[in-house]
C-alpha positions as CSV (number, residue, x, y, z in Angstrom):
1,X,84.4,89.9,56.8
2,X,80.9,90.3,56.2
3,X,80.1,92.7,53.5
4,X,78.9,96.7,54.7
5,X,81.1,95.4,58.1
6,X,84.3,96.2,56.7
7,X,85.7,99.8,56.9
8,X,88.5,101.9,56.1
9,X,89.3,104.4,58.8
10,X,92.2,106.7,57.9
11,X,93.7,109.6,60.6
12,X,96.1,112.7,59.5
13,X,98.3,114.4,61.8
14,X,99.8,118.0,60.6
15,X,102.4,119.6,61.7
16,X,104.4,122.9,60.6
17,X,108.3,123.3,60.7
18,X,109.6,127.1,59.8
19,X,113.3,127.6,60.0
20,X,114.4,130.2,62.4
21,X,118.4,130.5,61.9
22,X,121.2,128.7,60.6
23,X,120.2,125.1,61.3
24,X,117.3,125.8,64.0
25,X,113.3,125.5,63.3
26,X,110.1,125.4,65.5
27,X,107.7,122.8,64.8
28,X,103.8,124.1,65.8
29,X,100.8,121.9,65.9
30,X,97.5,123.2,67.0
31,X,96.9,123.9,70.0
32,X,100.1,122.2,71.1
33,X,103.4,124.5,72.6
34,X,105.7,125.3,69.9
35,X,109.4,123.0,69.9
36,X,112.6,124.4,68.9
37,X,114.2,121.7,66.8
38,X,117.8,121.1,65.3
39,X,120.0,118.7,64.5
40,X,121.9,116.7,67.9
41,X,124.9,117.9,68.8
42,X,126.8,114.6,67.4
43,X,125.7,116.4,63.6
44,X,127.2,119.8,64.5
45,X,124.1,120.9,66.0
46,X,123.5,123.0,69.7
47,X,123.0,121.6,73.0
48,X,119.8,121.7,74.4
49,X,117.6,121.5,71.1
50,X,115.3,118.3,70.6
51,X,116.4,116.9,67.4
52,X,114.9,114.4,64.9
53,X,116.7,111.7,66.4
54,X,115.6,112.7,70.0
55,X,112.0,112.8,68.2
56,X,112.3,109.5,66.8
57,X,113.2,107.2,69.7
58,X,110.8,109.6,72.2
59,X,107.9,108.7,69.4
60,X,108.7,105.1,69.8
61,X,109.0,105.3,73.6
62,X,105.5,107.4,74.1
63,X,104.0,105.2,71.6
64,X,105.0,102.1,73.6
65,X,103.5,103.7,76.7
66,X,100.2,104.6,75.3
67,X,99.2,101.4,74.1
68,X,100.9,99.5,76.9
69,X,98.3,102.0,78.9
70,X,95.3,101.1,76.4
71,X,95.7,97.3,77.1
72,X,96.2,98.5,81.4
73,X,93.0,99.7,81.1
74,X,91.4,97.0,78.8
75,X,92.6,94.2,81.1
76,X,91.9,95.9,84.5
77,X,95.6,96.2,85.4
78,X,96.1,98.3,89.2
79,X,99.1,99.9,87.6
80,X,100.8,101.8,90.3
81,X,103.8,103.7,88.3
82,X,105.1,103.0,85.0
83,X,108.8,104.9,83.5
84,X,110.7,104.3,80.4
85,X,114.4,104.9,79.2
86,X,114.5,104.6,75.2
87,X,117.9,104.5,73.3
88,X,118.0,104.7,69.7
89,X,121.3,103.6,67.8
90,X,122.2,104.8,64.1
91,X,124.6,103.3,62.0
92,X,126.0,104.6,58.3
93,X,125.5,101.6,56.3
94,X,125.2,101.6,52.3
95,X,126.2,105.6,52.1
96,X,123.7,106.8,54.6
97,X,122.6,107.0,58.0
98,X,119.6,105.1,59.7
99,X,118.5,103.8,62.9
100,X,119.2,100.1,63.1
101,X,117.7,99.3,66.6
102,X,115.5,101.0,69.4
103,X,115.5,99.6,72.9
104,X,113.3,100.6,75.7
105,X,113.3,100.1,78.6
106,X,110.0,99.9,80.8
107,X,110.0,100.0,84.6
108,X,106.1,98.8,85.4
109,X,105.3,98.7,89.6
110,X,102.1,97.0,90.1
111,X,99.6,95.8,92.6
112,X,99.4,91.7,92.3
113,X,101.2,89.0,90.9
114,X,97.9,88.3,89.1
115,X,98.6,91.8,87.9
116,X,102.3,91.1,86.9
117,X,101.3,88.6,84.5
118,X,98.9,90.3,82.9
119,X,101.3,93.5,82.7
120,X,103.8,91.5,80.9
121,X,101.2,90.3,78.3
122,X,100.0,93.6,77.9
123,X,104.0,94.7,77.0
124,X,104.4,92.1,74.7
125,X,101.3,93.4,72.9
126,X,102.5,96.6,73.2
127,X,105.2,95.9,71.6
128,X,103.1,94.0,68.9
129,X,100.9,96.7,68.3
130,X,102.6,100.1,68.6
131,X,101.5,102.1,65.9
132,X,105.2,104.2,65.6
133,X,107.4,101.0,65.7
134,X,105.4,99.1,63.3
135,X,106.0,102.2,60.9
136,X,110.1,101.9,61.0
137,X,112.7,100.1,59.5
138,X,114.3,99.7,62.4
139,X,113.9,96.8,65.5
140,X,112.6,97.7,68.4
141,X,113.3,95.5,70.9
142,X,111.5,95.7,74.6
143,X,113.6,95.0,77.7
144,X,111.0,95.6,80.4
145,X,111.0,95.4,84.4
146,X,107.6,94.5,86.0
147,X,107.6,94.5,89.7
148,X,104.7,93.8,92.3
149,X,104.4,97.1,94.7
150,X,105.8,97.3,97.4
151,X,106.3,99.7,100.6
152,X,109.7,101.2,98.8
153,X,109.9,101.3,95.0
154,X,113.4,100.7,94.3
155,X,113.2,103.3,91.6
């Protein structure tokens, strides 16, 4: 890179936890609603609660989704609906616990076939270049569903 072109740009996101009762907290960020946290039910935790795990593959999931939507917009993509199922699976390897794989599962509807093609590019990038994924240990693997609209969305 040519020298004074290259920068460092760094971001910080904050958040708060304060423990409320036995294993319950509320996470706060500003301006954002507060979320009652705990662990999942499967740990001895309540129903009901969002827990880490929950946090984890929805991060992953959203993530996926917002830069699949950067690269919509980038390309010129008529996207007419776009829905995601995410399932996270954690395994107890070498004394601890860990997520070893995330799938999601994206369900794109869009205008063209021109448009399909370029929808499944922009996934695959997605998937290349989702900030959250590219942080974990653990695979995430895409599984998508791209279909050309029609009068009846079959889901």
């Amino acid at each position: 890179m040519a020298e004074g072109r290259a920068r460092s740009r760094t971001w910080r996101f904050g958040v708060t936890l304060r423990w409320e009762n036995s294993n319950r907290g509320t996470l706060t960020a500003g301006g954002k609603p507060p979320l009652p946290v705990a662990p999942p039910p499967e740990f001895r935790g309540p129903e009901g609660v969002w827990s880490p795990e929950d946090l984890l593959v929805a991060s992953v999931n959203s993530c996926v989704m917002t830069t699949f939507l950067y690269y919509v917009g980038r390309e010129r993509i008529v996207l007419s609906r776009y829905e995601s199922d995410a399932e996270g699976t954690v395994v107890f390897e070498e004394g601890s616990l860990r997520f070893q794989k995330i799938v999601v599962r994206p369900k794109v509807q869009v205008a063209s076939e021109e448009d399909r093609k370029k929808a499944a590019s922009a996934l695959e990038e997605a998937e290349r270049k989702c900030l959250v994924s590219n942080s974990l240990r653990a695979t995430v693997e895409l599984q998508p569903e791209i279909e050309v609209s029609t009068a009846e969305c079959g889901w």
